[in-house]
C-alpha positions, 0 to 999 in steps of 0.5 A: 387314162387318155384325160390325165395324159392329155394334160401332162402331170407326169408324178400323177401319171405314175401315181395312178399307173401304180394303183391302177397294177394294184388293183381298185379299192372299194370306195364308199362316196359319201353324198354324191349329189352333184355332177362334179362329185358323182363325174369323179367317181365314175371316172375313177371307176372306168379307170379301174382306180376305185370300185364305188358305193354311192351314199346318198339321198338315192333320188337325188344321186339318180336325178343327178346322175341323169342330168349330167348323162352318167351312168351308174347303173353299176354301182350300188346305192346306200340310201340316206336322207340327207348329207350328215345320214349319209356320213353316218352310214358311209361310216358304217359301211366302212366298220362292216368291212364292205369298203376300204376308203371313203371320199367326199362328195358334196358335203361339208368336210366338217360333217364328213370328219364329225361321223369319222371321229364319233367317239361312239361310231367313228373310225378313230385308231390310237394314232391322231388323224391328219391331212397330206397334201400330194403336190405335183410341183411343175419343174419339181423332182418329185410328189411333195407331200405337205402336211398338215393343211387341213385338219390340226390346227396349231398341233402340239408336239405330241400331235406331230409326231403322229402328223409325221408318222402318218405322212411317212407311211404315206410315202412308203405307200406311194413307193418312195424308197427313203422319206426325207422329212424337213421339220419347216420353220422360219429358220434353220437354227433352233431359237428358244424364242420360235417353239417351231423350232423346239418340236423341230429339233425334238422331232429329229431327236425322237426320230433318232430314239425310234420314237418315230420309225420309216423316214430320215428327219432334219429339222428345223429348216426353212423351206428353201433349205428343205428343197433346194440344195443350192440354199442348202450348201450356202447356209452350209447345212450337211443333211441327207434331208437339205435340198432334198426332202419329199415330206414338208412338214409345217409349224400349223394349219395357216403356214400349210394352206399358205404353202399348199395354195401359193404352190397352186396359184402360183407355181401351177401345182396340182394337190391331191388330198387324203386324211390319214390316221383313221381306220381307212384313208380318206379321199378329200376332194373340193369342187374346184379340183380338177378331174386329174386331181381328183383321179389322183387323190383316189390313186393314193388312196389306192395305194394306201389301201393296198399298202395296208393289205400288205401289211396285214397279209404278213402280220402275225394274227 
């Protein structure tokens, strides 16, 4: 871990410390074929965070390896011929029960998720799949998850509630003790004239009726409201969420990469990136991410995986 504590990132640091004692998830790393790619997945390797199967274009993915000086000697390969084969069969060996996550490589994120959501082949569940940002906000409390920025466009009301629920068992997995969810809007006010609003005040509702289980829910709120309790108290706002949530949840995909990107090139904000909602968690990660990012976004995976484990060891069969 000597790059990740070089470089600060104290809610990363804890992150990965927390899924290095849970032990490494096998990872199947979908189209490995560029040093960028295949340098994450070894490193996450050698810090113990993942156990890697290489899919890929094998030639390609040793020919690369080779150029960048990495060995991966240890690691098994799945053959492929080219990036949407590979998702293909990074899919599959994730339906045979061989790997417990998969993670991007150098392929478009849209091939990657056509193979995921294959009503014939994919690894679709009954709950509708969705992106989290992970923030490590410099000067913030705590990780902020963002979703969703990345995958659900304009989500109805339906489609959030399962937005919500996924980033809640996020934040159960990553060992937050109580998920304060803020439903952001404009405002904190419900107007019949902003239907951000309407889901809001219809989240919390549902909430209260079980409908949505694990987390406290406010909503709506404005992003200030949501994470400072200074705004918070001048509005007057009485909430366990106000000024103190750890899960922001967006009116759509626009608001959220905004969010998510003005955090990043603004406040200095690292974001690690998973997909929720499928059979396994998906490590999302761009070539421009940081090696602590890309640690970190494998660390939650980790811990969503081992939280899954969990899960299923004292469930009834």
């Amino acid at each position: 871990m000597e790059a990740v504590q070089a470089q600060g990132h104290e809610k990363y640091k804890q992150l990965i410390a927390r899924a290095v004692k849970a032990g490494p998830v096998t990872v199947a790393v979908v189209h490995p074929c560029d040093a960028v790619s295949l340098e994450g997945a070894v490193e996450a390797a050698r810090m113990k965070l993942i156990r890697p199967i290489l899919v890929g274009p094998e030639a390609r993915i040793r020919d690369v390896a080779a150029s960048a000086g990495l060995d991966i000697s240890g690691f098994p390969i799945v053959n492929a011929e080219h990036s949407h084969d590979s998702a293909d069969k990074a899919v599959a060996v994730v339906r045979r029960g061989e790997a417990e996550a998969l993670m991007k490589g150098s392929l478009h994120t849209d091939e990657l998720m056509g193979a995921v959501v294959s009503r014939a082949a994919g690894l679709r569940t009954a709950r509708r799949i969705s992106h989290c940002f992970v923030m490590d906000v410099p000067g913030h409390p705590h990780p902020l998850i963002i979703t969703d920025a990345a995958v659900n466009i304009a989500p109805t009301l339906e489609e959030k509630v399962d937005i919500v629920q996924n980033a809640i068992d996020l934040a159960l997995a990553l060992g937050a003790e109580e998920p304060r969810v803020a439903i952001l809007s404009a405002m904190e006010t419900v107007n019949p004239k902003v239907p951000s609003t309407i889901d809001a005040a219809a989240l919390c509702k549902m909430a209260d009726r079980g409908q949505i289980v694990g987390g406290v829910l406010d909503g709506p709120l404005a992003l200030d409201n949501a994470i400072s309790m200074e705004a918070a108290s001048v509005k007057k706002i009485v909430s366990p969420v106000a000024g103190r949530a750890n899960i922001l949840v967006v009116p759509d995909l626009e608001a959220g990469n905004m969010l998510a990107k003005s955090l990043s090139f603004l406040a200095g904000a690292d974001c690690a990136g998973i997909v929720l909602g499928a059979r396994v968690p998906i490590i999302l990660t761009s070539r421009a991410d940081s090696l602590v990012t890309r640690y970190a976004s494998c660390a939650v995976a980790a811990l969503v995986a081992a939280a899954r484990r969990a899960r299923a060891a004292v469930t009834p069969v």
